[in-house]
C-alpha positions as CSV (number, residue, x, y, z in Angstrom):
1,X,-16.7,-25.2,53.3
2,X,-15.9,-24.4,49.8
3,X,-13.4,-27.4,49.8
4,X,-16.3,-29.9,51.3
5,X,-19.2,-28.5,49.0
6,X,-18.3,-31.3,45.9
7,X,-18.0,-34.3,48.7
8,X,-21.6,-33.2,50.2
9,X,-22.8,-33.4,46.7
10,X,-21.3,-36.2,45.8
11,X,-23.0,-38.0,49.4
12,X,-26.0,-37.1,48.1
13,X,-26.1,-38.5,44.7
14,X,-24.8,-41.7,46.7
15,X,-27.7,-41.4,49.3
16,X,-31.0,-40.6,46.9
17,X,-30.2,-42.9,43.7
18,X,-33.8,-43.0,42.3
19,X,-33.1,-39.0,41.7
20,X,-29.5,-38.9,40.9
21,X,-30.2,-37.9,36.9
22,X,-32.6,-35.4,38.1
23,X,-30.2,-33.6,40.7
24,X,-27.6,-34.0,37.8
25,X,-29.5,-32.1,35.6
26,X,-30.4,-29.5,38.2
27,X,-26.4,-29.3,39.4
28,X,-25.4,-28.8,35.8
29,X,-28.7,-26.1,35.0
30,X,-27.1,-24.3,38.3
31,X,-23.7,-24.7,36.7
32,X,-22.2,-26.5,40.0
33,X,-21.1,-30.2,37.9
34,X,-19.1,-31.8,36.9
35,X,-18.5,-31.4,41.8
36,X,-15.3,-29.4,41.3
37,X,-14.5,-26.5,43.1
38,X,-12.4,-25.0,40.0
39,X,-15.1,-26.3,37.3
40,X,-17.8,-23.3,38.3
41,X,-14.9,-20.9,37.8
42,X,-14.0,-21.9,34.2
43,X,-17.7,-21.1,32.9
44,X,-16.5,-17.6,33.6
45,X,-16.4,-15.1,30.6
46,X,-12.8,-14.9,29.9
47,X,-13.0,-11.8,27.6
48,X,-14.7,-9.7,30.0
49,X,-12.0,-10.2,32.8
50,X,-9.1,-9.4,30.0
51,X,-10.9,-5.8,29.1
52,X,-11.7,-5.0,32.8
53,X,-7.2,-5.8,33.5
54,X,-6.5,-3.4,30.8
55,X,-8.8,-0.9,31.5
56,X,-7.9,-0.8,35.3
57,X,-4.2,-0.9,33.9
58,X,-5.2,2.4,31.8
59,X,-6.8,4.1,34.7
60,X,-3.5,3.8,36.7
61,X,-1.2,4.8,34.3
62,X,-3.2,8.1,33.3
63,X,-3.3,9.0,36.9
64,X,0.4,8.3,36.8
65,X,0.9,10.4,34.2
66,X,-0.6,13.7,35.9
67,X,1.5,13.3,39.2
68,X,4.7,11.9,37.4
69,X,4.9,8.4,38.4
70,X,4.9,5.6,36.0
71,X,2.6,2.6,37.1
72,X,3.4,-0.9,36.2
73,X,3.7,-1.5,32.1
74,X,0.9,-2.8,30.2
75,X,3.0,-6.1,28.5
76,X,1.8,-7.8,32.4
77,X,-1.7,-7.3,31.7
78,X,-3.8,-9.3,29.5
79,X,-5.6,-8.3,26.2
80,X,-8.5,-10.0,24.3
81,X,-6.5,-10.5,21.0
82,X,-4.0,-12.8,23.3
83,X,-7.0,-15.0,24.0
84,X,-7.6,-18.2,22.2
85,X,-11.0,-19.0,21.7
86,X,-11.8,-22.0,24.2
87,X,-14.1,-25.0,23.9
88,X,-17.5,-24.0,23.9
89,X,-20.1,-25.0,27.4
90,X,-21.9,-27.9,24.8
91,X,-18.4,-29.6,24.3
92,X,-17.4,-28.8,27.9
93,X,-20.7,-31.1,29.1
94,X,-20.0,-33.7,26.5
95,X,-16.5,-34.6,27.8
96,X,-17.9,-35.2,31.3
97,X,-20.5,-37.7,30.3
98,X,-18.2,-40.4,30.6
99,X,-17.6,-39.7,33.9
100,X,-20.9,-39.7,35.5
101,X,-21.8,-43.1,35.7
102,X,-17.7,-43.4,37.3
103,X,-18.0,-41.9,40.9
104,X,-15.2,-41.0,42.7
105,X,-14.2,-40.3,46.2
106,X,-13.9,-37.0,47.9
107,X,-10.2,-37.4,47.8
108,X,-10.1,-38.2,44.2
109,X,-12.4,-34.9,43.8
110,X,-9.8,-33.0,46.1
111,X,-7.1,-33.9,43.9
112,X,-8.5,-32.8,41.0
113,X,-9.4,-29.2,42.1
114,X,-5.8,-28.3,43.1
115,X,-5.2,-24.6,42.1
116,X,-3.3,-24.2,38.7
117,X,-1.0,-21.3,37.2
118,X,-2.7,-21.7,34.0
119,X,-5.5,-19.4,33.2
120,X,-8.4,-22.2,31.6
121,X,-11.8,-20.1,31.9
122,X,-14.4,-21.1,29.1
123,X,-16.0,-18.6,26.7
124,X,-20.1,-20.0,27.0
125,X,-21.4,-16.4,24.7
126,X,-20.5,-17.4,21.5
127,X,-20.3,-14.0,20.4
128,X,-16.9,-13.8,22.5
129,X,-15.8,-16.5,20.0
130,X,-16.4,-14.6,17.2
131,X,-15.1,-11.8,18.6
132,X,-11.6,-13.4,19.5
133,X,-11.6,-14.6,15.9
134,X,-12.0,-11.4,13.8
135,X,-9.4,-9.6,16.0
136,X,-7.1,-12.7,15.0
137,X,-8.0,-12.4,10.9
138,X,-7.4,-8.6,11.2
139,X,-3.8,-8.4,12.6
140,X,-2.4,-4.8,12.2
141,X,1.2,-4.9,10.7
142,X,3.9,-2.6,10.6
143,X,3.6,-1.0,7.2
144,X,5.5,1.9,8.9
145,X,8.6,-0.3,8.9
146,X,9.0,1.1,12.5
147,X,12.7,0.1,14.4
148,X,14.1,0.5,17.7
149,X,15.3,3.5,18.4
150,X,13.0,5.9,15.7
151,X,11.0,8.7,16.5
152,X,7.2,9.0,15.8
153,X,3.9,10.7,16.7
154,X,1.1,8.8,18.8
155,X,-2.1,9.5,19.1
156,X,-3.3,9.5,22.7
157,X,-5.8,11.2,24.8
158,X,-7.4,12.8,21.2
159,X,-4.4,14.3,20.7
160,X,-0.5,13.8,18.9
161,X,2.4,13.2,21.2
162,X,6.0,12.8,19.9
163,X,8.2,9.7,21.5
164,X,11.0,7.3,20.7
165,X,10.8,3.8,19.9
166,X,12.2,1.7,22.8
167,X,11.0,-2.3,21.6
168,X,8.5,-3.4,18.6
169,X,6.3,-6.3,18.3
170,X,4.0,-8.0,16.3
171,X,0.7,-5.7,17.6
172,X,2.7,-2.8,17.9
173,X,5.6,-1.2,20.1
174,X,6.4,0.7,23.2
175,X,7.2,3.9,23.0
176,X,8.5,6.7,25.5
177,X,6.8,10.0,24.9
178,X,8.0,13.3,25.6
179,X,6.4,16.1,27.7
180,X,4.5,19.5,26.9
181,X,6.4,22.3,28.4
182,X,4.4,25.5,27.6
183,X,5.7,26.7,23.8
184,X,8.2,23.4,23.7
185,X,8.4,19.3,24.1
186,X,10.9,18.1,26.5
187,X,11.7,14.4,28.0
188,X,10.2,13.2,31.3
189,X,12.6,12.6,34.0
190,X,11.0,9.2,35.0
191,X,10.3,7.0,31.4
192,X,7.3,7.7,30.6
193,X,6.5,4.0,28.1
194,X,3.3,2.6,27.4
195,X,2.4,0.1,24.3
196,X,0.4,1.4,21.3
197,X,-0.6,-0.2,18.5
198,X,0.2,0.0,14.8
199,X,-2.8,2.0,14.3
200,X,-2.4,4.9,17.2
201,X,1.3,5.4,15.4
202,X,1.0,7.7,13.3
203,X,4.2,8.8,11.3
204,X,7.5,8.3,11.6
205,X,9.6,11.9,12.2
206,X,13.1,13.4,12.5
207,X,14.8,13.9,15.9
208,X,13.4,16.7,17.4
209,X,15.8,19.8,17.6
210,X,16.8,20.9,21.0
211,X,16.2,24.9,21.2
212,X,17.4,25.1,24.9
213,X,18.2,22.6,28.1
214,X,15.1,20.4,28.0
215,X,13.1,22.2,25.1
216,X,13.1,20.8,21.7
217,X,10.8,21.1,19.0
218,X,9.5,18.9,16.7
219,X,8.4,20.9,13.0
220,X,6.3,18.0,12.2
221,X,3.3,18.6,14.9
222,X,4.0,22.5,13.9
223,X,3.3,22.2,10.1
224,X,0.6,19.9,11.5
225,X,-1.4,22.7,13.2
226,X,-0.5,25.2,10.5
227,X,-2.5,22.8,7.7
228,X,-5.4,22.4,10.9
229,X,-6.3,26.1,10.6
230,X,-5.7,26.5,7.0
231,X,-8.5,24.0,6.8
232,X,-10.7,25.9,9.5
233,X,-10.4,28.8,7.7
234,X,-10.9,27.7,4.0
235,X,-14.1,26.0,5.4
236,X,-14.8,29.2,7.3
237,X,-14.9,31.3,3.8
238,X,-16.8,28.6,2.0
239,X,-19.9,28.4,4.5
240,X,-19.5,32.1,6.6
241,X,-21.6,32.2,9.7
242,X,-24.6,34.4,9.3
243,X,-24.2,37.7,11.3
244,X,-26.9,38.1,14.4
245,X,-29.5,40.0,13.6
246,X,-29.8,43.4,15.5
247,X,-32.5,43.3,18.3
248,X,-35.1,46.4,16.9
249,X,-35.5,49.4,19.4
250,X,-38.4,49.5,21.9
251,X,-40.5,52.0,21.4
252,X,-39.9,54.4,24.9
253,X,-42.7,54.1,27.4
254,X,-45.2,56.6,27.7
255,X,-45.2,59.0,31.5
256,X,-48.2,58.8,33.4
257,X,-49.1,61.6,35.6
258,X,-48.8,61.1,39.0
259,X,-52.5,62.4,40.4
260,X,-52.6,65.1,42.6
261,X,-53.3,64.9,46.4
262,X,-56.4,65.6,47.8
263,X,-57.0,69.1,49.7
264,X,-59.4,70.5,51.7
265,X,-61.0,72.8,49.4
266,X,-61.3,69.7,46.8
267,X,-63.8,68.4,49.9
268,X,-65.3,71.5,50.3
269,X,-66.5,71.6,46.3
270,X,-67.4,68.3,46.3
271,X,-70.0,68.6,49.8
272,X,-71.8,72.0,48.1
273,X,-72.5,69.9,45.0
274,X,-73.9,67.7,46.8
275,X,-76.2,70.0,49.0
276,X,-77.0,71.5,45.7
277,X,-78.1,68.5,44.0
278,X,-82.2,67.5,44.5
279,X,-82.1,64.0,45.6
């Protein structure tokens, strides 16, 4: 049906002629012309399918992470600073105007809407655009002057890891991190690479020192830590928490007296007085 759907509007433009401009201007308000099967799916937003890719890709490879496994890397995914800005919906309209008044058959209309490998999906928010653009202008660099083969700290996760540089590129470089073994860092059996940017690399460091088989430490996350709690502290002495105030005592309750049961002589007074009284 979906193959059928531009010949069918096509038949009608054919069959009502004093309305054609009006259902053209409804197919294009609907965003169904130019009557291609593959024209509705350019007018997608092309920015938002790149973030969900990477985000799902993220999702898998943290999961991986916590059982051990290693999910596909992220250079197959696709991110929005590889995205060109496209052609605008306005342009897209006026490059089909030509072709109105020129119909063409349902095989002609086939033709065009064979399925491509190339990705052609138009941006119509023009904030995308300008979006795509400043991540262009602001390319990070490698000021680090990291290389294959050094070892640095990431930041992932809202904390430093240590790893070794496997490849670089022009956004950044993929780099296999080690593993936190209780007191010690220690390489993952299965490669454990993912891509970071210039900005989540933070330093560049020594080789870490191997204490025993498959623990090594690295000094430079130590003195790290060490500088962390000298800060806590000296901002712990310059603004020192108030100490809680002691809850005052409650004054102790006072006893009450139980009361006394009533006896039979208690009865007894109370009847005489009564007799005795002049009512």
């Amino acid at each position: 049906m979906k193959a059928d759907f531009p010949c069918l509007l096509r038949a009608a433009l054919d069959l009502l002629p004093d309305i054609k401009e009006n259902l053209i201007n409804g197919f294009k308000e609907t965003g169904i012309y130019p009557l291609s099967t593959q024209e509705p799916l350019k007018r997608l937003n092309k920015i938002r399918i790149a973030n969900l890719k990477r985000k799902k890709i993220e999702h898998r490879q943290y999961y991986s992470e916590q059982s051990g496994y290693v999910s596909e890397p992220l250079e197959e995914g696709s991110y929005s600073w590889q995205i060109e800005a496209p052609n605008s919906s306005k342009e897209f309209y006026l490059d089909y105007e030509d072709n109105i008044s020129s119909p063409m058959s349902c095989n002609d209309w086939e033709a065009s809407a064979e399925p491509s490998n190339d990705v052609c999906l138009v941006v119509v928010n023009g904030d995308d655009i300008l979006l795509v653009q400043f991540q262009q202008s602001n390319s990070l660099k490698n000021l680090l002057n990291v290389t294959m083969g050094d070892h640095v700290i990431v930041t992932r996760e809202s904390y430093n890891c240590p790893g070794r540089v496997l490849d670089t590129g022009e956004e950044g470089a993929f780099v296999h991190c080690m593993k936190r073994r209780h007191f010690y860092w220690g390489w993952p059996s299965i490669k454990n690479t993912q891509f970071y940017d210039w900005e989540q690399i933070l330093c560049k460091i020594n080789a870490p020192k191997l204490i025993k088989k498959g623990c090594y430490s690295v000094p430079e996350l130590i003195k790290q830590k060490v500088q962390d709690i000298d800060k806590e502290f000296m901002e712990i002495n310059k603004n020192p928490k108030p100490s809680p105030s002691v809850p005052k005592e409650k004054p102790p309750r006072e006893k009450k007296e139980k009361s006394k049961p009533v006896t039979k002589e208690d009865v007894s007074k109370v009847a005489e007085a009564v007799v005795g009284m002049d009512l």
